[in-house]
Legacy VTK file of the C-alpha trace (Angstrom):
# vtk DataFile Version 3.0
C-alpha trace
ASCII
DATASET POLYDATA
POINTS 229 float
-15.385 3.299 -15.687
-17.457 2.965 -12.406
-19.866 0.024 -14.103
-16.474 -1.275 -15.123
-14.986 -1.490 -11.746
-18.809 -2.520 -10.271
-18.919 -5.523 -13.019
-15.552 -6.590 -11.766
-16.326 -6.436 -8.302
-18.886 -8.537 -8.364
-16.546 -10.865 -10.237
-14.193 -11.211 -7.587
-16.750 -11.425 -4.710
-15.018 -8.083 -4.081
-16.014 -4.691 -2.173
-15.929 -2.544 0.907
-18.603 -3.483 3.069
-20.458 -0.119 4.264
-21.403 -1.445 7.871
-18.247 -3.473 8.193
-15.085 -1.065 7.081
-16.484 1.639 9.987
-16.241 -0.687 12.986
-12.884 -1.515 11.274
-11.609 1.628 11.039
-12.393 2.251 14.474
-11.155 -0.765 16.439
-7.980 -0.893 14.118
-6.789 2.626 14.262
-7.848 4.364 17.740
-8.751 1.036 19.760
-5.524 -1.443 18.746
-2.841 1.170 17.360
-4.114 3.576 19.903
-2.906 1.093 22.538
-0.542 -1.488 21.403
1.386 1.848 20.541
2.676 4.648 22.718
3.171 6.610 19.911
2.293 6.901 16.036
4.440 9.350 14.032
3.317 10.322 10.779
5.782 12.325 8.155
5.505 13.657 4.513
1.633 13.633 4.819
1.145 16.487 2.382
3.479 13.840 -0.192
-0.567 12.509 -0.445
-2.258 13.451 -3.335
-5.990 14.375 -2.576
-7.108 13.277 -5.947
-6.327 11.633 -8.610
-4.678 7.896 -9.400
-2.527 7.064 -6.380
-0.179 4.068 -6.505
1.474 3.993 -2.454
4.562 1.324 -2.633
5.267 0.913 0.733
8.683 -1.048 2.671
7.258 -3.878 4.566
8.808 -5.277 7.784
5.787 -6.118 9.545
2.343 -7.006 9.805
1.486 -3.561 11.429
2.196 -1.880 8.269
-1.191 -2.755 6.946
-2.965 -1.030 9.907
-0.572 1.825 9.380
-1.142 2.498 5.970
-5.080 3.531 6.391
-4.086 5.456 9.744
-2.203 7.872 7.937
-3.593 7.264 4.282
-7.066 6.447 4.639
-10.262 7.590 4.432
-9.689 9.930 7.909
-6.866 11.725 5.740
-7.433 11.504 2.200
-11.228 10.857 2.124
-10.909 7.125 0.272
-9.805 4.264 1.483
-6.281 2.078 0.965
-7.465 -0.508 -1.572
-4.560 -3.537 -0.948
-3.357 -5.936 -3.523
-2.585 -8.983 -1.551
-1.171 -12.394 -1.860
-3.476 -15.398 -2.524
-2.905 -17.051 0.797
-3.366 -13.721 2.882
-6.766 -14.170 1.562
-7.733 -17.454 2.865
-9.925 -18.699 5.935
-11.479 -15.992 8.555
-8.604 -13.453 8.022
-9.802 -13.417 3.787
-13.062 -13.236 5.009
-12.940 -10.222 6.499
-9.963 -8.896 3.887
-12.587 -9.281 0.873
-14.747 -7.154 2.969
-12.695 -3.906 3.550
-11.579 -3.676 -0.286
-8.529 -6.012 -0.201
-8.304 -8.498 -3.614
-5.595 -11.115 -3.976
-3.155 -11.602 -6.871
-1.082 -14.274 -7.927
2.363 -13.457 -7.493
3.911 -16.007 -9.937
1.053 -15.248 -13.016
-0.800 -12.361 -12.147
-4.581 -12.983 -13.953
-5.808 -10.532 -16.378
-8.921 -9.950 -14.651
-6.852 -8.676 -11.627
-4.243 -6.086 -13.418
-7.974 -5.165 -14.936
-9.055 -4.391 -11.412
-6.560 -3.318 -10.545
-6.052 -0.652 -13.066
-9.602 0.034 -13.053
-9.641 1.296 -9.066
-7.216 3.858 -10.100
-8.878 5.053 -13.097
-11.373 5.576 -10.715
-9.303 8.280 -8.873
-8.691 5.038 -5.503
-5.740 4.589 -3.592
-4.014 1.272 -4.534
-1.410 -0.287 -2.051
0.877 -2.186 -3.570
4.192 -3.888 -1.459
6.979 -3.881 -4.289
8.989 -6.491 -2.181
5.984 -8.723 -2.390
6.661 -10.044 1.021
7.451 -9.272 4.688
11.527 -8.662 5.296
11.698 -8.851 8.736
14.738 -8.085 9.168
17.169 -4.914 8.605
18.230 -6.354 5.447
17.820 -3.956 2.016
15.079 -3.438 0.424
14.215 -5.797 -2.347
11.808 -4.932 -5.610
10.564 -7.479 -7.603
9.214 -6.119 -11.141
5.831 -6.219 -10.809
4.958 -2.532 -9.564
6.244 -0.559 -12.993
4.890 -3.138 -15.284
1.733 -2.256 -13.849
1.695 1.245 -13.825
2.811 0.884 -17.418
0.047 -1.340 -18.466
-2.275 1.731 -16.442
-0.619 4.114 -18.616
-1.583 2.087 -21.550
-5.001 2.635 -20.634
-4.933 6.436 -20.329
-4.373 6.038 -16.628
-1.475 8.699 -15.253
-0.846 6.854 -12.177
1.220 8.856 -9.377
3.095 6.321 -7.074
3.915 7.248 -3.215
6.938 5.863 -1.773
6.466 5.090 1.521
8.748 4.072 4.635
7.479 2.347 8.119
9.399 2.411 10.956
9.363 0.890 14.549
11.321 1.324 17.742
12.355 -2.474 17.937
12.987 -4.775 14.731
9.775 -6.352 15.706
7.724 -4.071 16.883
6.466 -4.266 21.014
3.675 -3.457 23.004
4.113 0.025 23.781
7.221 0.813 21.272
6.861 3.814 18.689
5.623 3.222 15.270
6.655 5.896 12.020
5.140 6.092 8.820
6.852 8.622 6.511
5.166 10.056 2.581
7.896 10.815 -0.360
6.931 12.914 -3.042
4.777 10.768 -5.427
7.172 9.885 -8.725
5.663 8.667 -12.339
7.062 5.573 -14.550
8.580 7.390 -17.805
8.605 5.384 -20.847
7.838 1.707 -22.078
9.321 -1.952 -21.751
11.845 -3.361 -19.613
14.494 -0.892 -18.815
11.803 1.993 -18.247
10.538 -0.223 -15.570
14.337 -1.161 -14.189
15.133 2.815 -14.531
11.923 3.340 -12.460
12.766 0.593 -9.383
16.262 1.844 -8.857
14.620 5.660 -8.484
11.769 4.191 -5.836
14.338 1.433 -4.428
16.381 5.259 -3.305
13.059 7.198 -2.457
11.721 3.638 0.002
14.487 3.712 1.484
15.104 7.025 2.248
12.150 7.747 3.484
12.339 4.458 5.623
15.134 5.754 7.063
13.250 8.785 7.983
10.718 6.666 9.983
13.637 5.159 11.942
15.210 8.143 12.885
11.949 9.641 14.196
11.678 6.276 16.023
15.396 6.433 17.132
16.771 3.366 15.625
19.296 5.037 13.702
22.293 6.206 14.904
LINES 1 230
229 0 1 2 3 4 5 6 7 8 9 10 11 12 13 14 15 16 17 18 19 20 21 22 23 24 25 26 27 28 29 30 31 32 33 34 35 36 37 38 39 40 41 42 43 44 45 46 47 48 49 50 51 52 53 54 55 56 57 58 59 60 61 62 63 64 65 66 67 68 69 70 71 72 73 74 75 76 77 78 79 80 81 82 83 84 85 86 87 88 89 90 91 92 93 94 95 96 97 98 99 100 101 102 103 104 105 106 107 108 109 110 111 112 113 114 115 116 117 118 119 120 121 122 123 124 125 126 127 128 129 130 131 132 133 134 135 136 137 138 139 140 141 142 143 144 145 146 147 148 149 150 151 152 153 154 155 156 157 158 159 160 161 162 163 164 165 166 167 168 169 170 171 172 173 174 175 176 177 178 179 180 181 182 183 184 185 186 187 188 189 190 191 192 193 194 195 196 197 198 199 200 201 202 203 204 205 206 207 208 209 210 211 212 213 214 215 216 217 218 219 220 221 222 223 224 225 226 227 228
């Protein structure tokens, strides 16, 4: 499976870049979290599996989350690193640059290609930690959470393959709806679920269970943050 997920890689121009993902790590998490931030709260982090295929499906209200996802998921905590699946034009210009460089691939939202689910599927079966934003976009606002079908259809077509894929609800919360210089910032693990069974209504049955675990635990994050009540 390694040569498998090598070949690809190469494929897709894709891969962590050894030198690169360090200084990354390090300016992202300790020198721009550290202070934009007065404080980071992390909850559920024993939720993470240490090994194994990891799916984490996490809310998304703002362009933080992606620094907030390896802070408390990464390779500090869990030993690997948060592989994202991103839109196309997220990986454009200097900003896909650097994305292609710290493990990031895109996917087309409206016809996903084969090669990618491959990829896709193939970092798991390698025991990495996918990220995966079942809204497919940034909800800015308070509004509910809202799953497209694309997250269970994959983890089916991983199943397919032998692949027992454990996905991680996740929930990120922040002091103000968008989030301030100097505000609080929450991040809080569910207990990882499975998809169980085949075809369309496995994967409906499987979206209303996450849709009740995102959201819980995003409401976790915003009472740690003190936005609720």
């Amino acid at each position: 499976m390694a040569s498998a997920l090598a070949t690809r890689e190469t494929a897709l121009s894709i891969g962590i870049d050894p030198f690169l993902a360090p200084l990354a790590m390090v300016m992202t998490q300790d020198v721009v979290l550290g202070n934009y931030f007065r404080e980071r709260i992390v909850l559920g982090q024993d939720n993470l599996p240490m090994e194994g295929p990891v799916l984490l499906a996490p809310t998304h209200r703002a362009r933080w989350d992606a620094l907030m996802l390896p802070m408390a998921a990464g390779r500090r905590v869990t030993g690997r690193d948060c592989r994202f699946m991103v839109t196309v034009d997220e990986m454009k210009g200097l900003q896909g640059w650097f994305l292609h460089r710290l493990g990031c691939f895109p996917v087309d939202q409206t016809k996903p290609s084969l090669t990618t689910l491959r990829y896709a599927i193939d970092l798991m079966a390698d025991g990495q930690q996918l990220v995966v934003f079942p809204e497919g976009r940034i909800m800015r606002s308070d509004e509910s959470i809202d799953l497209q079908q694309g997250l269970p259809r994959l983890v089916q077509l991983a199943q397919r393959q032998g692949v027992d894929v454990q996905v991680v609800p996740v929930g990120l919360g922040y002091s103000e709806v968008r989030p301030k210089l100097f505000g609080r910032a929450a991040i809080c693990f569910a207990k990882p679920i499975k998809v169980v069974g085949t075809g369309r209504q496995a994967a409906k049955n499987f979206n209303i269970e996450l849709f009740d675990r995102m959201h819980a635990a995003e409401q976790a994050a915003l009472d740690a943050v003190g936005r609720n009540g």
